[in-house]
C-alpha positions in Angstrom: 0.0 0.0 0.0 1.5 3.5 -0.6 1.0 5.9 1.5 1.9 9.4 -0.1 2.3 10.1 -3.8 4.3 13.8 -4.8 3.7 14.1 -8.0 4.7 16.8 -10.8 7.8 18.0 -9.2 11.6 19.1 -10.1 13.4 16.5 -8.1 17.1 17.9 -7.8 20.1 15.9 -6.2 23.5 17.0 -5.5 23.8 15.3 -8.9 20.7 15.8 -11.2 18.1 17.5 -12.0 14.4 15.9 -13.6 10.9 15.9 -13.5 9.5 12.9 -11.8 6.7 11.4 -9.1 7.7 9.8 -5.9 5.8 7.2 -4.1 6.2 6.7 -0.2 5.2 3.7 1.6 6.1 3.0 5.3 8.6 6.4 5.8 10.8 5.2 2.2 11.0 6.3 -1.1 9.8 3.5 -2.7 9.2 3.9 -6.7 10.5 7.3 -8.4 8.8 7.4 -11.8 6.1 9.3 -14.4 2.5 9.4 -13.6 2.3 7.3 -10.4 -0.7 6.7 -9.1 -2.5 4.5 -6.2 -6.2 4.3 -5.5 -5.8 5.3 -1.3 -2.4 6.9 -1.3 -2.4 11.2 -0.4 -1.5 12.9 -3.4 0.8 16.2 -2.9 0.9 18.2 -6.2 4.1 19.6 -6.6 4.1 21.2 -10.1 5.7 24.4 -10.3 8.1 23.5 -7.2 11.2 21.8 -6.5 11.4 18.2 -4.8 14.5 18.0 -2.3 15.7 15.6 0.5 15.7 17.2 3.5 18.6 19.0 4.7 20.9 17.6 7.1 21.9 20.4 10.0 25.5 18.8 11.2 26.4 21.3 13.5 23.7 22.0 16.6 24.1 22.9 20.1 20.6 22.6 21.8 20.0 23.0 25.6 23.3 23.6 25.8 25.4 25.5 29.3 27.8 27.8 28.0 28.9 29.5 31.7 26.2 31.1 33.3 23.4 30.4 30.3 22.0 27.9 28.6 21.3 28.4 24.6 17.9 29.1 24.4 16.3 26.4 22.1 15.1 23.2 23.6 15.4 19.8 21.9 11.7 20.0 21.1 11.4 24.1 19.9 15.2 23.3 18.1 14.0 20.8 16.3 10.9 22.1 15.1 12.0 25.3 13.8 14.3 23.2 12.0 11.3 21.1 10.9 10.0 24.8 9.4 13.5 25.4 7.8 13.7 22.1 5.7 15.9 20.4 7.9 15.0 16.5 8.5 18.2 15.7 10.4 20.2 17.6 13.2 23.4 16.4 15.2 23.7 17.7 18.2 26.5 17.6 20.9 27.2 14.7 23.9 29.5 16.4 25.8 31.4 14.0 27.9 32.1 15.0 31.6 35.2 14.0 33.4 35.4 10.6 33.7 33.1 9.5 31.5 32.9 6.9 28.6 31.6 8.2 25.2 29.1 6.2 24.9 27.7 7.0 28.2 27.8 10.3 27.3 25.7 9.9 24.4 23.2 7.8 26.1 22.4 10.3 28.4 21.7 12.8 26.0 19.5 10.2 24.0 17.4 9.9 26.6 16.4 13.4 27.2 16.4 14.1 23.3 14.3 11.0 22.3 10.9 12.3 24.1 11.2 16.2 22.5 12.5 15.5 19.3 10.2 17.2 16.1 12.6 15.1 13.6 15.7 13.0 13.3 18.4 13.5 15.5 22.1 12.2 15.6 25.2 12.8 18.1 28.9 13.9 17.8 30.7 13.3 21.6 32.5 16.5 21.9 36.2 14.4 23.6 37.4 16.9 27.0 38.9 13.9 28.9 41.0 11.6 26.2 42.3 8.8 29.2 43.9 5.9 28.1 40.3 4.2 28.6 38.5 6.5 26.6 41.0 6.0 23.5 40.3 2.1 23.9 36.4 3.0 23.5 36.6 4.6 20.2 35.6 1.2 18.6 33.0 0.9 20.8 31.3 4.4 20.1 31.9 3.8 15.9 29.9 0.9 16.6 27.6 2.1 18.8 26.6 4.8 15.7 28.4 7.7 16.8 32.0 7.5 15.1 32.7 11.1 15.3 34.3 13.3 17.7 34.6 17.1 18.4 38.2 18.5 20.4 38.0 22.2 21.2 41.5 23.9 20.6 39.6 26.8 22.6 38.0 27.3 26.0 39.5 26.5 29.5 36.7 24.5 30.7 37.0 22.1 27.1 39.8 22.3 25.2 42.3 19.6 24.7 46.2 20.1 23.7 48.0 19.3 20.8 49.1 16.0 22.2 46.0 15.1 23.1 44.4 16.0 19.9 47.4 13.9 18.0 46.5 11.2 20.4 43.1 11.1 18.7 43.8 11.3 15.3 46.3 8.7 15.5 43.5 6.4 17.3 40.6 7.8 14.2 42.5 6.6 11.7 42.6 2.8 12.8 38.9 2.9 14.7 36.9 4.6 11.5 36.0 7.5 13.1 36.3 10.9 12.4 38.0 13.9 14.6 36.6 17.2 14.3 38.1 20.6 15.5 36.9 23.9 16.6 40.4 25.7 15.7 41.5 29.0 17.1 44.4 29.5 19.5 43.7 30.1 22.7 46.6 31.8 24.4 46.6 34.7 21.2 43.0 35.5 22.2 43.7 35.6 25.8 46.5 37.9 25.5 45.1 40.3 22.9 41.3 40.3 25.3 43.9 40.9 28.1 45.6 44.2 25.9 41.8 45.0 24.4 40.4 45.2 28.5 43.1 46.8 30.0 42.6 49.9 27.1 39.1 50.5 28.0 38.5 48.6 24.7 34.8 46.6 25.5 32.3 46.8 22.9 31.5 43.8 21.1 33.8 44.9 18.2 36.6 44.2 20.5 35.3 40.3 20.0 36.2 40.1 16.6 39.6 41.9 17.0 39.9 39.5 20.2 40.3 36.7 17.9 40.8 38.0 13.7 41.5 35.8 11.0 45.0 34.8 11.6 44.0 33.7 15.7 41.6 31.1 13.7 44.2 30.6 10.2 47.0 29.3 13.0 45.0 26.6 14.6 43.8 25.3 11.2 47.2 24.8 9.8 48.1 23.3 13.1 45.3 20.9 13.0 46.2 20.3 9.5 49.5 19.8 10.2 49.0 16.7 12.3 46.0 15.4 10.7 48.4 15.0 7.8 51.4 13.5 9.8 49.1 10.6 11.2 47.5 10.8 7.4 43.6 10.7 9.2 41.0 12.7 7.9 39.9 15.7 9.9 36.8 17.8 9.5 37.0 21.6 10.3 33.9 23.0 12.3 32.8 26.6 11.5 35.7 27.7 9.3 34.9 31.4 8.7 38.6 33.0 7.0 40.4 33.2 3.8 43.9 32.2 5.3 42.4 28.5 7.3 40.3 28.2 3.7 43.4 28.7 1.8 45.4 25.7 3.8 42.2 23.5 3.7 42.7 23.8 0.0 46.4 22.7 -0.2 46.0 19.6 1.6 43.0 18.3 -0.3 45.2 18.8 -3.4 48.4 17.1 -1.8 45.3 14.5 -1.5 44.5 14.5 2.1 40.6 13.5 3.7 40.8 17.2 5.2 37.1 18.5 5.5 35.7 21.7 5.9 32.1 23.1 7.1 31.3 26.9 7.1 28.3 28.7 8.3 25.5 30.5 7.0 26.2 33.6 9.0 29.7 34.1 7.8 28.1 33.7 4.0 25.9 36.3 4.6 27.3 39.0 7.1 31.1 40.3 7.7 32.6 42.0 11.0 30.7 45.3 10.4 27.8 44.3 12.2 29.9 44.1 15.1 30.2 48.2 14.7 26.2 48.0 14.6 23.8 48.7 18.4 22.8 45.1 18.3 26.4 43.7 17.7 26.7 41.7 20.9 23.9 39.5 19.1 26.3 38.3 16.6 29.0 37.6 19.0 30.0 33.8 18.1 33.3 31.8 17.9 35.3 32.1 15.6 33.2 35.7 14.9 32.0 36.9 11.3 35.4 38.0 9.5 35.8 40.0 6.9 34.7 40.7 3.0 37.7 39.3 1.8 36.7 36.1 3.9 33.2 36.2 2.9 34.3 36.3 -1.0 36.8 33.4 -0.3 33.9 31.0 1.7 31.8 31.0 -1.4 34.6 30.4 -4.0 35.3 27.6 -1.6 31.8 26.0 -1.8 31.3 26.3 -5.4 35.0 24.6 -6.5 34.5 21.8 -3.5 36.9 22.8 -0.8 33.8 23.7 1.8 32.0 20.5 1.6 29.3 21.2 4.4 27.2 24.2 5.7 26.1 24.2 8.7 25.0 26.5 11.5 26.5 25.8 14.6 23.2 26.8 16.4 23.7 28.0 19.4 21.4 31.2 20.7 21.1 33.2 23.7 18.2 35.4 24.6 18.8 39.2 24.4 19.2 39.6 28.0 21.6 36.9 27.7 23.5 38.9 25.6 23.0 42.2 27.0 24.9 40.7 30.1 28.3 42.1 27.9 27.3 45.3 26.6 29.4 46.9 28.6 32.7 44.3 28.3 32.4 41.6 25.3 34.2 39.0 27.3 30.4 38.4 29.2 28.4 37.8 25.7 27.2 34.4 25.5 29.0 33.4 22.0 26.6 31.4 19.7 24.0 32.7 16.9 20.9 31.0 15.8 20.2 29.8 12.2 18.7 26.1 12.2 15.3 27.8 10.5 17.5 29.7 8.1 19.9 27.6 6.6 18.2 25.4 4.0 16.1 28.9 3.0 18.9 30.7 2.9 21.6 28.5 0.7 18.2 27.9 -1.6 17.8 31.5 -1.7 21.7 32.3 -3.2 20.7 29.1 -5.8 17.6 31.0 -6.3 19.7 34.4 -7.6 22.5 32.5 -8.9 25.4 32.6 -6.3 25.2 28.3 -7.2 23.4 26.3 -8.1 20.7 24.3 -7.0 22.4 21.1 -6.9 25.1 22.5 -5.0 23.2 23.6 -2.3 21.1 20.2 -1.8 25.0 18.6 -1.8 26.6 20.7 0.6 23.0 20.7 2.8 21.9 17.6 2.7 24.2 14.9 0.4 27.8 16.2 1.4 26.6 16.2 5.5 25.3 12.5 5.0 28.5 10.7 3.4 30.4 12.4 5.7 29.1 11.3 8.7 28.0 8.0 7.8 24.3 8.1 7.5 24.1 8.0 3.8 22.4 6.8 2.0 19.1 6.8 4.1 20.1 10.5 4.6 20.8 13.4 2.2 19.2 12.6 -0.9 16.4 11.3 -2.8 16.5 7.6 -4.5 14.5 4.4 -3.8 15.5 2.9 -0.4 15.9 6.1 0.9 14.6 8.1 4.1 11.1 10.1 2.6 13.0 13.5 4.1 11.3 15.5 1.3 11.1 19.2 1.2 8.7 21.0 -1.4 9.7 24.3 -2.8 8.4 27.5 -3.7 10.9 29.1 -5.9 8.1 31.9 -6.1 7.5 32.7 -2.9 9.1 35.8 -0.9 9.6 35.8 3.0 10.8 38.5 5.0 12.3 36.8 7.7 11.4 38.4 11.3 11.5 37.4 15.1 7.6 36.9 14.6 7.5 34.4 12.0 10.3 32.3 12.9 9.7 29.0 15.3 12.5 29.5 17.5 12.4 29.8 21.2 14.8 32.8 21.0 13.1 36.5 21.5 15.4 37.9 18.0 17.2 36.9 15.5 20.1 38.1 13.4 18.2 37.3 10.3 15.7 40.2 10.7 14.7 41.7 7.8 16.3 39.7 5.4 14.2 39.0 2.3 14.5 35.4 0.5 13.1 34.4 -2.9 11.9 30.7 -3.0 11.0 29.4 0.5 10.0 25.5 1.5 6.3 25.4 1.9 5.8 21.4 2.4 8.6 19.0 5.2 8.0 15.5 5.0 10.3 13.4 8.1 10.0 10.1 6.8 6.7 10.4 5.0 4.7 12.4 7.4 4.5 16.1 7.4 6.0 18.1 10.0 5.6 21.9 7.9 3.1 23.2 5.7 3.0 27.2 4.5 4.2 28.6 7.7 3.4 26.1 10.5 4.8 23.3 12.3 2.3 20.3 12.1 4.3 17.7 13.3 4.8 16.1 17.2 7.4 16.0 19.5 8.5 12.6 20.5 8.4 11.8 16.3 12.2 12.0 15.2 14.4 9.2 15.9 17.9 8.9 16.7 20.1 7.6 13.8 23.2 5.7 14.3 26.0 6.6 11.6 28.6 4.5 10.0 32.3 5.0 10.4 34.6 5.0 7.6 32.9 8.3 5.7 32.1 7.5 2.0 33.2 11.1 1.2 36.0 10.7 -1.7 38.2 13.7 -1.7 
């Protein structure tokens, strides 16, 4: 019996392009094809609008303590204002405590997430404690479904040290799983705060000159550096600069698994707003850099050497951040964006910046190889996931504070104005979003286990 039939839509992949039905049965695609029908099945008509697999959102930090706050979205109002952006799938952060096993670490998070959850769901274990025993458990956690892990070169409270970050690339490359990094350098941003502070310097433009391109550019090619003497792939979280860009793209052509992921928020915005009144909202680390950084990101993503956008959603209320109006060491770092990717990066296909194909492959297909959950994940064949997104390239939103699904009371996209919008999410065959609304239930996404050993060629 099939249970949903979209017909008369522009299916585009990462790869193609065609007009073609689907038919769903049981949350899979099961026949892709020309004038499907079934006496029973729901019929969606899609003509006029694009068919897409969801996206894939690799880089989320819900109910998350950052000091004295915790990022405002909860598993359930994260998940569905990604539900209302497009995105089927989210990865969030276990955070493993001192002492703890990574797989524990994850299990507990599972367990809170499960219940709240608006659509799919999958973990990276962010590594702060790399004992002896926890190296030995890297098999275990590829297994387990979660075979990558985050190392902070930044922050007292998380960050790990070059020997400790070797450590775990040497142990990736034999276990299959993947080491990511936040990379800036930690003792050049303490120093120049130190300077900025002590001259009276406190507005949140002294955040961006706190840490610039070259505090991020240092800890890439450092990364880099020792990803490439153990020969293991790494994967670069949040790269937002020309100079880290620029040594991501001489390893991949010496032929290294070096991977990188950028931000919609760097794409669209550069340090000026952090001259504007509202700047402490965009604090976030690494910040928004400059044009010259901006115009580098996107020649990155359309020749291949970005391979991933994501948003590294992480807000704070305004009062939150009004706690550092007065000294930008006190903002809570972290910008929201899990409702704005997919519309966005649609948006630039829309007017050209790439195409359409790109931006379902670096959304959705890229994020899915990578991490090992293709190919249920990231695109649209028979076999896989029904993560379908219909849309409008017609329709014009104004994005505001009032018509976004967040739990946050702003957002940095305020007043932007997009051309072509989703109007229709599908999470595995049932609909979650339709023109504006969330119509979907907590408790409905499920947690997905990922492969090691990403499928990614270089």
């Amino acid at each position: 019996m099939i249970d949903l039939i979209i017909k008369n839509g522009t299916i585009i992949t990462a790869s193609e392009s065609y007009l073609a039905d689907l038919a769903i049965r049981g949350g899979k695609i099961v026949t892709i094809g020309q004038g499907l029908e079934h006496p029973g099945a729901e019929t969606v008509d899609a003509l006029g609008k694009y068919v897409l697999p969801g996206a894939i959102d690799a880089h989320v930090h819900l109910e998350t303590p950052v000091g004295a706050a915790v990022s405002a979205d909860t598993y359930e109002t994260g998940t569905l204002a990604a539900a209302c952006g497009g995105v089927t799938t989210v990865f969030d952060f276990a955070v493993q405590g001192k002492g703890q096993g990574l797989v524990e670490a994850v299990e507990e998070r599972v367990k809170i997430f499960k219940p709240q959850a608006c659509v799919d769901f999958a973990f990276h274990t962010a590594i702060t404690d790399l004992t002896p025993a926890v190296l030995a458990e890297f098999e275990k956690s590829v297994t387990y479904g979660v075979p990558s892990f985050k190392l902070y070169m930044v922050y007292k409270d998380l960050m790990v040290d070059d020997g400790v970050l070797a450590d775990a690339l040497e142990k990736s490359k034999e276990s299959g799983a993947l080491i990511a990094v936040h990379a800036e350098n930690p003792a050049l941003i303490e120093r120049r705060t130190q300077r900025l502070l002590a001259a009276g310097k406190t507005s949140a433009w002294y955040h961006y000159e706190s840490r610039p391109e070259f505090v991020e550019a240092e800890a890439i090619k450092r990364a880099i550096h020792l990803a490439k003497a153990f020969n293991a792939p790494l994967y670069i979280v949040h790269l937002a600069c020309k100079e880290g860009l620029a040594e991501v793209t001489k390893a991949r052509d010496e032929g290294y698994k070096i991977y990188a992921e950028t931000c919609p928020q760097y794409l669209n915005f550069t340090n000026e707003v952090y001259q504007r009144k509202d700047g402490r909202n965009f604090v976030c680390s690494p910040p928004i850099k400059g044009q010259e950084s901006q115009d580098a990101l996107w020649d990155g993503i359309r020749r291949g050497d970005i391979q991933t956008v994501a948003t590294d959603h992480c807000p704070f209320q305004s009062f939150e951040k009004d706690w550092g109006k007065d000294d930008f060491t006190k903002i809570p770092n972290g910008c929201m964006g899990i409702e704005n990717l997919y519309p966005y990066m649609l948006g630039a296909a829309n007017r050209g910046k790439l195409s359409f194909n790109k931006a379902v492959e670096i959304c959705a297909t890229n994020p899915a190889k990578i991490f090992g959950c293709a190919p249920e994940k990231g695109t649209i064949a028979v076999g896989s996931d029904a993560d379908i997104v219909i849309y409008d390239p017609a329709k014009k939103v104004t994005i505001s504070q009032q018509n976004m699904h967040s739990a946050v009371d702003y957002t940095i996209w305020e007043g932007v104005t997009l051309t072509g919008y989703p109007v229709l999410t599908f999470s595995r065959g049932q609909l979650v979003y339709k023109e504006g609304q969330f119509v979907g239930q907590p408790g409905w996404g499920k947690f997905v286990k990922c492969r090691g050993r990403n499928e990614l060629s270089n």
